[in-house]
C-alpha positions in Angstrom: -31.2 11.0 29.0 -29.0 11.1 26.2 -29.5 9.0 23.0 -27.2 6.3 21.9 -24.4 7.2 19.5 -25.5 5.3 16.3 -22.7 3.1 15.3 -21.9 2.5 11.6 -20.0 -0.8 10.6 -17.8 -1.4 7.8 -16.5 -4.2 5.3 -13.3 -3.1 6.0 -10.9 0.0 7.5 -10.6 1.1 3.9 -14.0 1.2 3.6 -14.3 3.2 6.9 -11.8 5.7 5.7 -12.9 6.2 1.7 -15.2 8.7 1.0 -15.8 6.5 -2.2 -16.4 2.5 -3.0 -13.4 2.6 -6.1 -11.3 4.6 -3.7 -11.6 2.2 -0.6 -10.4 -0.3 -3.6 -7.6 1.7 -4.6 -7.0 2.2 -0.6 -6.6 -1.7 -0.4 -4.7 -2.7 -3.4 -2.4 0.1 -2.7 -1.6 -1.3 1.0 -1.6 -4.8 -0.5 1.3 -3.7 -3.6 3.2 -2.1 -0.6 3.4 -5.1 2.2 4.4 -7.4 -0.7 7.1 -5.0 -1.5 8.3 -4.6 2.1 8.5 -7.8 2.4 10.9 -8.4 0.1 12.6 -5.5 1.1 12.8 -6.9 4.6 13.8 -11.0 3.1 16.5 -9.3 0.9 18.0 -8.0 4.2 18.7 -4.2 2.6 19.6 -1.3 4.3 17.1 1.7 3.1 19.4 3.3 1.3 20.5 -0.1 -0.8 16.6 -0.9 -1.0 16.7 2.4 -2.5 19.1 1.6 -5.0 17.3 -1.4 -6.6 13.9 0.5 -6.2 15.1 3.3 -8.3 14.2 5.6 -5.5 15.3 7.6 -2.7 16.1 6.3 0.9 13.7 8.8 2.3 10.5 7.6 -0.2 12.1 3.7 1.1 11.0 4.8 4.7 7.5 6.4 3.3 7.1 2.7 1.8 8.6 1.0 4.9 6.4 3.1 7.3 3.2 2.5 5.4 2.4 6.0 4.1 -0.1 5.0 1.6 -1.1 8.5 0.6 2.5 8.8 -1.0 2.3 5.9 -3.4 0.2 5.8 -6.1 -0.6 2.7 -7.9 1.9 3.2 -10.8 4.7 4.6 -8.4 3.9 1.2 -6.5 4.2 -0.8 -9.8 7.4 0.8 -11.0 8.9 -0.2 -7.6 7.9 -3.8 -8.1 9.4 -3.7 -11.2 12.9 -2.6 -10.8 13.0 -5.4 -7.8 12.2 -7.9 -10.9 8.3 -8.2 -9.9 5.5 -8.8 -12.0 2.2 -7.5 -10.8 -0.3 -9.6 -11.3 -4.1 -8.4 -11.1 -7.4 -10.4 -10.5 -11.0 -9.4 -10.4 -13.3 -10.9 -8.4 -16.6 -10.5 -7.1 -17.0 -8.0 -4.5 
């Protein structure tokens, strides 16, 4: 008789996929930064290739963001972005 497979539970996917705690929180704000910015990328109605124009990127990083390819965006890359849209980025600690 084989034994059960021992199941591990998690806080979160980020937590799941992190070999670390700070980087399941980089993981998370990350994915937050970039649905925030999609969204307005979506509201705004653009094309990728006029998102990429007020991003001050290229179309193809525009589908990366779009497509939710985290591991391409780090957190500055992500702030810049929110920036040239006209975005402030505003960052609160709380407990964990």
């Amino acid at each position: 008789m084989k034994k059960a497979a021992k199941v591990e539970s998690y806080n979160s996917v980020w937590d799941a996929i992190a070999d670390t705690p700070a980087e399941a929180v980089n993981l998370r704000v990350r994915s937050e930064l970039m649905d925030k910015i999609t969204l307005v990328i979506l509201e705004s109605g653009w094309t990728q290739a006029d998102a990429a124009k007020h991003c001050g990127v290229t179309q193809p990083r525009i589908n990366d963001l779009l497509r939710g390819r985290i591991s391409r965006f780090s957190l500055d890359a992500l702030v810049n972005i929110a920036a040239a849209l006209g975005k402030r980025v505003h960052i609160e600690l709380e407990a964990a």
